[in-house]
C-alpha positions in Angstrom: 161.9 137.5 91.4 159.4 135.9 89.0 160.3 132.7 91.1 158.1 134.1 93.9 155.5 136.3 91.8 154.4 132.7 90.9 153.2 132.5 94.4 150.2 135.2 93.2 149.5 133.3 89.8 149.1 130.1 91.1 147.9 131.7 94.9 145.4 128.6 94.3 147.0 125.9 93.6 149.6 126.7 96.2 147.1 126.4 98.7 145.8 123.4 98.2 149.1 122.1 98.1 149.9 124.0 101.3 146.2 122.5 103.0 147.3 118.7 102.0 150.9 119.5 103.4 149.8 120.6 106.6 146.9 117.8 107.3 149.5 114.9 106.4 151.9 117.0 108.5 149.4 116.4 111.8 146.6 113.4 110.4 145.6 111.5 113.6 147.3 114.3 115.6 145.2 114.8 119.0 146.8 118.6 119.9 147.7 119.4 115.8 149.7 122.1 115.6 150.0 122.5 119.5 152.9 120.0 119.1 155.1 122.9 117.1 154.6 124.5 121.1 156.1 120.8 122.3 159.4 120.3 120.8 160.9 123.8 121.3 159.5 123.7 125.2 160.8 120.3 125.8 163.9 121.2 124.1 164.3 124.6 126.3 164.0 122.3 129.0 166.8 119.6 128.6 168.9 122.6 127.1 168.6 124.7 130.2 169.4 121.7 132.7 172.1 120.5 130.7 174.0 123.8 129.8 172.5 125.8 132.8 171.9 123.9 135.4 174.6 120.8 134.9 177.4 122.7 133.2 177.1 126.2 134.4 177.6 127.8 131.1 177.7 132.0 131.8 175.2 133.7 133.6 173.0 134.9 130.8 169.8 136.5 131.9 166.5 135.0 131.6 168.5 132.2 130.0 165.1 129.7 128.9 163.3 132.4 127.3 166.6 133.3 125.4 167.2 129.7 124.7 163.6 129.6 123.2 163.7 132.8 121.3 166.6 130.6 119.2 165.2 127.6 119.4 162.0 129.1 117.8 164.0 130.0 114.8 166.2 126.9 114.4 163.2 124.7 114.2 161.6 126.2 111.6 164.6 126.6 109.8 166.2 123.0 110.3 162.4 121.4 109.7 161.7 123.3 106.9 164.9 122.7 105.0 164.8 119.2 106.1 161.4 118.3 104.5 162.0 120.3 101.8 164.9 118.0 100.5 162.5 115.4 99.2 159.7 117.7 98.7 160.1 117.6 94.3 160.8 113.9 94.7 157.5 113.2 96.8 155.5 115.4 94.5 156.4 113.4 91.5 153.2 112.0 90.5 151.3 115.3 90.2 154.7 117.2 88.8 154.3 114.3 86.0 150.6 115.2 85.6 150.0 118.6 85.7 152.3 121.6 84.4 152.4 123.8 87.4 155.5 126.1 88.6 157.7 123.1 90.1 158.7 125.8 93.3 155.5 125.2 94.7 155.8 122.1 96.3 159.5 123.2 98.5 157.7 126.4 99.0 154.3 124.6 100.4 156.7 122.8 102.2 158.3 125.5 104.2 155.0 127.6 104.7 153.7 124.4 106.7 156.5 124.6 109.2 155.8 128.7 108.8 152.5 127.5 110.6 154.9 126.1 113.5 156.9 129.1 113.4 154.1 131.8 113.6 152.9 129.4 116.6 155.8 129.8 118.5 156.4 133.4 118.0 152.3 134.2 118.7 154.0 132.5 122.5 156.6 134.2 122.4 156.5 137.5 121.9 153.7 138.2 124.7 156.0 136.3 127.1 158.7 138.7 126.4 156.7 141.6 126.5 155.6 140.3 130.5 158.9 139.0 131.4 161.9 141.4 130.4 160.2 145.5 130.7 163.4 146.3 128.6 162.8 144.6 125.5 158.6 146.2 124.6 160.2 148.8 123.0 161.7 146.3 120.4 160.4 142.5 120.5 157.9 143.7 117.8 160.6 144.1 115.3 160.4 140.3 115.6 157.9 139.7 113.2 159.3 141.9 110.1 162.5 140.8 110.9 161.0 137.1 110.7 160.2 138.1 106.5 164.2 137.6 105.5 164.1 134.7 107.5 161.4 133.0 105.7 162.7 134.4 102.5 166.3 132.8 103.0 164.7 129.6 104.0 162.6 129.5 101.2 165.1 130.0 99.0 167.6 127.5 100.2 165.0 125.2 100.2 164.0 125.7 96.8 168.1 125.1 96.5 168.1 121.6 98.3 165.1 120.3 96.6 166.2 121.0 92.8 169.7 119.8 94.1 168.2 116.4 95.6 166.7 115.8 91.8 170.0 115.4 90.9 172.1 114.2 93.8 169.7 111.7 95.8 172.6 112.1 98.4 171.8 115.8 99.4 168.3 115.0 101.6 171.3 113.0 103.6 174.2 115.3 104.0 171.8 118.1 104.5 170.1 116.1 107.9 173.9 115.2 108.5 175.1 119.0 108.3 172.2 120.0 110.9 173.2 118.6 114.0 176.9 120.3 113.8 175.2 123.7 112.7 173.1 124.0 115.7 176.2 123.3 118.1 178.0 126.0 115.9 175.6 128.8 116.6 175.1 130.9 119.6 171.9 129.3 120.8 173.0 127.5 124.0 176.4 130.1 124.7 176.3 134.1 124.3 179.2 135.5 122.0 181.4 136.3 124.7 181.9 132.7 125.9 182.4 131.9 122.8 185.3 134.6 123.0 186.4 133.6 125.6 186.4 129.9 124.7 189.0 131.3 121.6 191.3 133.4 124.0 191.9 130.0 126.3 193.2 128.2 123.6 195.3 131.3 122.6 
């Protein structure tokens, strides 16, 4: 716990390491943090032709705005632990020169693509509320259920980047083990086809 009550002691320090984060993140950017918006959209897009469109996989309702909702997640989370990897490593000049809490810099890390998260979510949620009548009742539990998400992320990136201090190799099999995990979850297929997929081969 006192891993993240330094957070409040060093509140400071972590955001100035948080500002510099998120202006090398989008220096010389024209739309900033507009791009977060980009990839998920563009994304949702090639998803939807491929898997809906091309492949005819199930007849999920409202399938781009379902595709987005875990899209919205799996960038964050695959960007954040990503960048995080090398995030100790990249701060080593300052974590030479001045004694600070060394989870601050995989923590900055992830609330920079928090910034892209929030982004998404501030487009999504009103778009749900429009679009699908039967979800108003619940789409605001997305943003308290969006606090273990950040906290798991955080933590597994705190993980990876003490890991990648010792084993320079983990930054690698970590951008290696992202690809296959976003085939492996349900964002593209609901869990009945993927039942369904397991009682063909049975």
């Amino acid at each position: 716990m006192s891993v993240y009550v330094d957070l409040l002691h060093y509140r400071e320090l972590f955001a100035n390491l948080f500002r510099r984060d998120l202006r090398a993140k989008y220096k010389g950017s024209f739309l900033g943090v507009l791009w977060s918006l980009v990839n998920p959209l563009v994304l949702m897009g090639i998803y939807t032709l491929v898997f809906s469109v091309l492949l005819k996989v199930g007849n999920i309702p409202h399938y781009p705005l379902y595709l987005l909702s875990g899209l919205s997640i799996w960038v964050f989370v695959s960007g954040a632990l990503a960048a995080s990897s090398r995030s100790l490593l990249d701060n080593a000049n300052l974590i030479k020169k001045v004694r600070f809490p060394r989870q601050l810099a995989p923590f900055s890390t992830v609330a920079t693509h928090l910034v892209s998260f929030a982004a998404i979510l501030v487009l999504l949620i009103p778009i749900n509320f429009a679009i699908i009548p039967a979800t108003r009742d619940t789409v605001w539990l997305a943003l308290p259920l969006a606090v273990p998400v950040v906290a798991l992320v955080g933590g597994l990136a705190l993980a990876i980047a003490a890991a990648t201090i010792v084993f320079r190799d983990v930054e690698h099999i970590i951008a290696a083990l992202l690809l296959p995990w976003f085939f492996l979850t349900p964002i593209m297929y609901s869990f009945d086809q993927g039942g369904a997929g397991v009682n063909s081969l049975q």
